[in-house]
C-alpha positions as CSV (number, residue, x, y, z in Angstrom):
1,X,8.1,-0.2,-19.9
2,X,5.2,-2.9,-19.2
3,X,5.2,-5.0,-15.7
4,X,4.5,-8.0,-17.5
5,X,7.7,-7.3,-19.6
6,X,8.8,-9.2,-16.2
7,X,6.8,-11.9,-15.7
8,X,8.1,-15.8,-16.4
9,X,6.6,-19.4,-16.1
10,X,8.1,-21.0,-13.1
11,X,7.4,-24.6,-12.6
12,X,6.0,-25.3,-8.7
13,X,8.5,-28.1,-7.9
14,X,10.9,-25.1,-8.0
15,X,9.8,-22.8,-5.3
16,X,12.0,-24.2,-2.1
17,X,9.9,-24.7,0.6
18,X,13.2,-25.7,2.9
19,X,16.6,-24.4,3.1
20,X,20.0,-26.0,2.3
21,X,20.8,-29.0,4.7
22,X,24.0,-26.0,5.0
23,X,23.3,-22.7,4.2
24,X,26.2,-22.5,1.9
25,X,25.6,-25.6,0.3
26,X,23.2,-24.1,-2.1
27,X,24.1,-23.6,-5.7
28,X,25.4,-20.1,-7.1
29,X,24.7,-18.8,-10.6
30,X,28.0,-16.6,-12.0
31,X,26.9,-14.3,-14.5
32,X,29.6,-11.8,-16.0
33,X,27.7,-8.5,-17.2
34,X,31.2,-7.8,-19.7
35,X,30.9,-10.7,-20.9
36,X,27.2,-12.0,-21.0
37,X,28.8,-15.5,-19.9
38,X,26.8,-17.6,-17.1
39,X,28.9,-20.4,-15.1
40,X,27.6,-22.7,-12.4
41,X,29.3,-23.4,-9.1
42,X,28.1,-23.4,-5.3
43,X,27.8,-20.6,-2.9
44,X,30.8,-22.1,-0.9
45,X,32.9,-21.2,-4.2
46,X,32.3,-17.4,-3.3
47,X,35.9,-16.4,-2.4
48,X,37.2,-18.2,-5.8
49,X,35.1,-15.0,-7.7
50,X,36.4,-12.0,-5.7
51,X,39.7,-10.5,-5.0
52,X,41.3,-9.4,-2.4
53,X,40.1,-5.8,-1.5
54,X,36.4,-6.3,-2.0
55,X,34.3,-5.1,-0.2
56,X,31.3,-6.9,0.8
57,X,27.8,-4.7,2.2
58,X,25.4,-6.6,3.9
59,X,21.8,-5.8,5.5
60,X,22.3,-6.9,9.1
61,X,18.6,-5.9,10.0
62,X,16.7,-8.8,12.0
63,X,13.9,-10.2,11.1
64,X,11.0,-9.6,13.9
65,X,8.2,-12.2,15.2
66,X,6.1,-9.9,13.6
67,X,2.7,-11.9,13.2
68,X,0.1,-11.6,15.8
69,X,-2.8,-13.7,16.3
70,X,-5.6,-12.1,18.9
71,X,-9.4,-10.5,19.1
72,X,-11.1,-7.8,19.0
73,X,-12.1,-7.3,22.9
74,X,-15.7,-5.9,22.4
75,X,-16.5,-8.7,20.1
76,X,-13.8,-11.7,20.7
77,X,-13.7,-11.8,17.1
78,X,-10.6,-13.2,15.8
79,X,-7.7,-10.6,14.3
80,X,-4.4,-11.0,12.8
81,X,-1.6,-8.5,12.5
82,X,1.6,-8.4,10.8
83,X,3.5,-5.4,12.4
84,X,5.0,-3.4,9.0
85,X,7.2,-0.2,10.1
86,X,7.8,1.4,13.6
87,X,6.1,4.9,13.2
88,X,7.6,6.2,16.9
89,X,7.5,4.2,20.0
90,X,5.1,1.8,20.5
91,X,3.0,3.5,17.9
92,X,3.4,0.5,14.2
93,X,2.1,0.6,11.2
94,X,0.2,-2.8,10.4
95,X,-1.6,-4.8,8.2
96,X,-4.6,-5.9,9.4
97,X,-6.9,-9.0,9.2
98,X,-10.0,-8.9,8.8
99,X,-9.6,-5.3,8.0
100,X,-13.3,-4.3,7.3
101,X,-14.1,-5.5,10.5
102,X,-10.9,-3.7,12.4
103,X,-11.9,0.2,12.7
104,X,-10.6,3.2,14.4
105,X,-11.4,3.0,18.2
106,X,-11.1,-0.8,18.8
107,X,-9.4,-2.3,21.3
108,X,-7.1,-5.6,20.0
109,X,-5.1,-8.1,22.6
110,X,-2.8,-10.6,22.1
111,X,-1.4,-13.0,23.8
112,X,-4.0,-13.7,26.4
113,X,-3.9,-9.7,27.0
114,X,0.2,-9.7,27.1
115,X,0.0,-7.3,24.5
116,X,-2.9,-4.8,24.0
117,X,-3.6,-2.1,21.7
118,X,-5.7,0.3,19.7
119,X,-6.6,1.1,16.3
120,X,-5.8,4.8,15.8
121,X,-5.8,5.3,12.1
122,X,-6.7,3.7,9.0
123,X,-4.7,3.5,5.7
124,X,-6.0,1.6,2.2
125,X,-5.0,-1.7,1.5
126,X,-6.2,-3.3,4.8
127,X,-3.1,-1.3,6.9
128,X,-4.1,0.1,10.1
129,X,-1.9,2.0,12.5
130,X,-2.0,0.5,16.0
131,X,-1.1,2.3,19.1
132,X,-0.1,-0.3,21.8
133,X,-0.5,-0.1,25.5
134,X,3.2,0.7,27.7
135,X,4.0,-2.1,29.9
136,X,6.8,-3.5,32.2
137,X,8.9,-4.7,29.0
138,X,9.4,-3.6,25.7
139,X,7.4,-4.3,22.7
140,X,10.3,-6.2,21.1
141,X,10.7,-8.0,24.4
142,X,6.6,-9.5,24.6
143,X,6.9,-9.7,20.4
144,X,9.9,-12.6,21.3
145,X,7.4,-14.6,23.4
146,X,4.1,-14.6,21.7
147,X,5.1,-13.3,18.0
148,X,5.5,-15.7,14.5
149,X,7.7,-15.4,12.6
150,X,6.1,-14.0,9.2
151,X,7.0,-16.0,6.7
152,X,6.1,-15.7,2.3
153,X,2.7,-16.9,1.4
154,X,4.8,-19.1,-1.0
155,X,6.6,-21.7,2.0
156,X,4.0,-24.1,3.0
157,X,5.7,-25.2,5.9
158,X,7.5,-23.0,9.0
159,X,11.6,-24.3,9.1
160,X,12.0,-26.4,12.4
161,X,14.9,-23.9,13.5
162,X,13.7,-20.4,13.0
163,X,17.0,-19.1,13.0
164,X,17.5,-20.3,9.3
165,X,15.7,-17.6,8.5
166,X,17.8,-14.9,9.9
167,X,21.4,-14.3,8.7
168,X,24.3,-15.3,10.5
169,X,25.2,-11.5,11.3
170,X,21.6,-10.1,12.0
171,X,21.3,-7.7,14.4
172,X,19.2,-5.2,14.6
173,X,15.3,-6.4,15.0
174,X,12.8,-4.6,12.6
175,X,12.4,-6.5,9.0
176,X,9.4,-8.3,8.5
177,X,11.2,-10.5,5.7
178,X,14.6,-11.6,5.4
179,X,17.3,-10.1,2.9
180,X,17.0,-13.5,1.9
181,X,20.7,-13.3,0.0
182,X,22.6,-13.6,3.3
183,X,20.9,-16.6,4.4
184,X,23.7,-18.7,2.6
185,X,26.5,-17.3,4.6
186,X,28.1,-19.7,7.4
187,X,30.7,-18.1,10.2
188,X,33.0,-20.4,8.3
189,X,32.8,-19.0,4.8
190,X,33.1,-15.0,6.2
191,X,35.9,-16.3,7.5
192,X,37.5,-17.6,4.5
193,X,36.2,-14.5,2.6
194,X,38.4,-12.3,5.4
195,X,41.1,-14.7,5.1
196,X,40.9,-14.1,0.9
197,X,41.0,-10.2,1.5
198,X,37.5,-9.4,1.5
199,X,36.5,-6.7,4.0
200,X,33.3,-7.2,5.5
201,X,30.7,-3.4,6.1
202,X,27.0,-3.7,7.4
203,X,24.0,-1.3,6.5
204,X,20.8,-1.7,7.6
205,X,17.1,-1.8,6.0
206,X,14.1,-3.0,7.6
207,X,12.6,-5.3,5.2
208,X,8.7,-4.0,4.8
209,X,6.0,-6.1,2.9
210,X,5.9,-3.3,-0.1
211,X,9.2,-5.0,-1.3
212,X,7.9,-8.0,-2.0
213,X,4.4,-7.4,-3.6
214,X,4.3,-7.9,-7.0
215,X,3.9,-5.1,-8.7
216,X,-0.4,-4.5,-9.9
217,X,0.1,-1.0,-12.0
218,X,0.4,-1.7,-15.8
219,X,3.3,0.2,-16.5
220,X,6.6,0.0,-14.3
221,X,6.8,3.9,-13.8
222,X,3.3,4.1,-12.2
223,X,4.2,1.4,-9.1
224,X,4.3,3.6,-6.1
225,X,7.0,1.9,-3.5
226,X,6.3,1.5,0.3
227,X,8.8,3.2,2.1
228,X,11.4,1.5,4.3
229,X,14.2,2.5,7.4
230,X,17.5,2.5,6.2
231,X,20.9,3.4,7.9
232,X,24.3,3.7,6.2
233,X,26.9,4.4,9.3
234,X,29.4,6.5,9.3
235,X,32.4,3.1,9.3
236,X,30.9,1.9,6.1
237,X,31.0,5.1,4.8
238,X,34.9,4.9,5.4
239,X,34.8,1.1,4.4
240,X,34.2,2.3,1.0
241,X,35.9,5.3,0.5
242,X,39.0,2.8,1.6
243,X,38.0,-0.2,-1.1
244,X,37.6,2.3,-3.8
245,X,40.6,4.2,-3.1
246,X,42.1,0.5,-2.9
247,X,40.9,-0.3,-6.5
248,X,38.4,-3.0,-4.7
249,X,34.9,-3.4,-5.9
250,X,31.7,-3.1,-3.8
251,X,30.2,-6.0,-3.2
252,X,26.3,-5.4,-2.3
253,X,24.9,-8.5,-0.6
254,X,21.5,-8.4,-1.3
255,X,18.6,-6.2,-2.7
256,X,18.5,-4.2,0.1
257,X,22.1,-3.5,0.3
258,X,21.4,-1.7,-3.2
259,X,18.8,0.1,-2.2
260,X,20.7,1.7,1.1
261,X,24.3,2.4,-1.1
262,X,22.4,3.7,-4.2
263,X,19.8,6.1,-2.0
264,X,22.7,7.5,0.8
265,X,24.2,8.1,-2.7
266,X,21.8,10.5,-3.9
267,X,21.7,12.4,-0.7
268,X,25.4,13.1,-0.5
269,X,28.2,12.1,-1.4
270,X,30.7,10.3,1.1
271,X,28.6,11.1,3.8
272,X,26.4,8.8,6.5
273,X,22.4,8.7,6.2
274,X,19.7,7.3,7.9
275,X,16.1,8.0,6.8
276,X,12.9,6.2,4.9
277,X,13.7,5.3,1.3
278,X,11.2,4.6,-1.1
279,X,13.6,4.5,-4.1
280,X,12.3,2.5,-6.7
281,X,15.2,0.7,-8.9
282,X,14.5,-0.6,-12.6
283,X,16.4,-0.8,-16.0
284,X,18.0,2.8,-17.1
285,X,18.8,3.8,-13.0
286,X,22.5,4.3,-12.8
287,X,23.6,3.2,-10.2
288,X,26.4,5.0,-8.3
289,X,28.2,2.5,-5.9
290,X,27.4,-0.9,-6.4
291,X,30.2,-2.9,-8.6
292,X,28.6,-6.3,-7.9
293,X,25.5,-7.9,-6.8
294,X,24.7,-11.3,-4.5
295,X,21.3,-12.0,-4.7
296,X,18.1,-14.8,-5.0
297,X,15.9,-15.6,-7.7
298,X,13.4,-13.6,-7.4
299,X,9.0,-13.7,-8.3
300,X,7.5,-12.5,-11.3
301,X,6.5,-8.6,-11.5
302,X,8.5,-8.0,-8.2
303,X,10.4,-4.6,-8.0
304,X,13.2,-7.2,-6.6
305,X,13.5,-8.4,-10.1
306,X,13.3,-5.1,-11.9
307,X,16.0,-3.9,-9.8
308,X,18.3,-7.1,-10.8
309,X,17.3,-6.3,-14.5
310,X,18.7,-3.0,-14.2
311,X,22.0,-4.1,-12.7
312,X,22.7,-6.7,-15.0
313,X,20.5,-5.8,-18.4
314,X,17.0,-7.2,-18.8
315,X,18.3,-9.3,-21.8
316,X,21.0,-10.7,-19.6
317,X,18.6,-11.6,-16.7
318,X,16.3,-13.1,-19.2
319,X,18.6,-15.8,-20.7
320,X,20.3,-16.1,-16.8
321,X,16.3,-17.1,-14.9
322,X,15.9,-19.4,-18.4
323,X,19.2,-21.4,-17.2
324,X,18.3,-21.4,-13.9
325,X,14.9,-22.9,-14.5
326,X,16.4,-25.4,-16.8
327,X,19.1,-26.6,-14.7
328,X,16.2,-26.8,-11.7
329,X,18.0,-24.3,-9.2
330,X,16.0,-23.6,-6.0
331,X,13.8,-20.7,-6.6
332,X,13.2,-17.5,-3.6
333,X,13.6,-16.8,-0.3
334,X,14.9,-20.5,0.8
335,X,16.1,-21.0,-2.9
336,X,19.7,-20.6,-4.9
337,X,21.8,-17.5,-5.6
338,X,23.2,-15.5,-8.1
339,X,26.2,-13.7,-8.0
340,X,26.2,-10.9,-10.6
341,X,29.7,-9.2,-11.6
């Protein structure tokens, strides 16, 4: 299987730069895998398409103000660093700009010297691991007041209320990207959902940058994945067991919902997990747990895309982007959805 096998023409105008004036305002694709039929409604539609008993899964990870702008202190050259995955404490794996200039031994600050640390390993692909200086407060604490929020190469212009790019039901801080398919949930519309029947379970990933990097190998199988934290807790465990025992479908909101159910599925059964996943989803995966699939529209080459194409059937997917694309929907992170049954 060939990565370009996944690539499509998307016209520019099509990439949202903003999000919905209301965040579940935006419009929803329907596309019925039994079927092959596609329908067009709005994302504040979603209780009309599932039944009392579902269960939905969301990623209630946090995005972090993960981008740090700072020097070099023997030089005052100018660094940035985009904080990837926690190691241990106050020990991150980063990447790293201008990386041929940032070596093992040198000694970074940010923020006026609020944050300090040092470069204690080197990794390829201009990531450096950085072990920062203790202080009075946490790490999380000083990242609040002088971190950015990273946002995709792609959006030209930062949202003027950060929080639109967080989920309603965030919670835990450690994603350097959104699981951009809960952005169009309001308080309102979960609350209509539980109203409907719907049950409501969290897991969580912390988004890393690997997830979103189109893919460079040639062929699908030889695309190594970044590894990311993921937790599956022991109530969504029972959340499950309950809906399927119910005869209610699992309702995995997001990418990274899948990728928590489907590895916590291959380490056992029924049971809790937390770990690093570097499970790598794409067409012929069975998947063990997932029944349907909320989700964005997603780049070309991205292992986002190859994981929707093996939910749903390459063929399907195909003829689904070419509707979306002609009926102009809102492409990535601040873009449309896509609810796949």
């Amino acid at each position: 299987m060939r990565t370009d096998d996944f690539d499509y023409e998307l016209p520019g105008e099509l990439i949202a730069q903003h999000p919905a004036e209301r965040r579940d305002h935006s419009r929803l694709l329907v596309v019925r895998r039994a079927g092959g039929q596609l329908s067009h409604a709005h994302f504040t539609d979603l209780p009309d398409f599932l039944r009392q008993g579902d269960l939905l899964v969301v990623n209630d990870s946090r995005v972090l103000p993960a981008r740090l702008h700072g020097i070099r202190e023997r030089t005052g050259g100018s660094v940035e660093i985009l904080l990837l995955n926690e190691l241990e404490v106050d020990r991150w794996l980063c990447l790293a700009r201008p990386a041929k200039r940032i070596r093992v031994g040198d000694a970074l600050q940010f923020g006026g010297g609020e944050i300090r640390a040092t470069v204690a390993e080197e990794q390829p692909e201009g990531r450096r691991v950085l072990a920062f200086q203790p202080a009075d407060s946490p790490l999380r604490d000083r990242l609040a007041r002088i971190g950015e929020l990273p946002l995709p190469p792609y959006i030209r212009e930062r949202p003027a209320d950060p929080e639109r790019y967080q989920t309603v039901y965030a919670r835990e801080p450690g994603s350097v990207a959104a699981p951009t398919a809960g952005l169009h949930f309001t308080p309102e519309l979960l609350d209509r959902l539980e109203a409907r029947g719907c049950r409501r379970a969290s897991v969580t990933l912390h988004v890393g940058l690997g997830t979103f990097r189109p893919v460079q190998a040639a062929s699908v199988t030889d695309h190594v994945m970044h590894a990311e934290y993921g937790e599956l807790p022991a109530e969504t465990v029972h959340a499950i067991r309950a809906t399927r025992l119910g005869g209610g479908r699992i309702v995995a909101v997001g990418t990274t919902a899948v990728r928590v159910l489907e590895t916590a599925a291959r380490h056992g059964a029924d049971s809790p997990w937390s770990g690093w996943t570097d499970i790598f989803i794409y067409p012929g995966f069975e998947f063990r747990v997932c029944d349907a699939l909320i989700t964005n529209f997603h780049l070309p080459r991205s292992t986002l895309l190859m994981l929707v194409s093996a939910f749903a059937g390459k063929d399907l997917i195909d003829r689904a982007y070419a509707e979306a694309i002609r009926e102009r929907y809102r492409f990535f992170s601040f873009g449309d959805a896509m609810l796949i049954l």
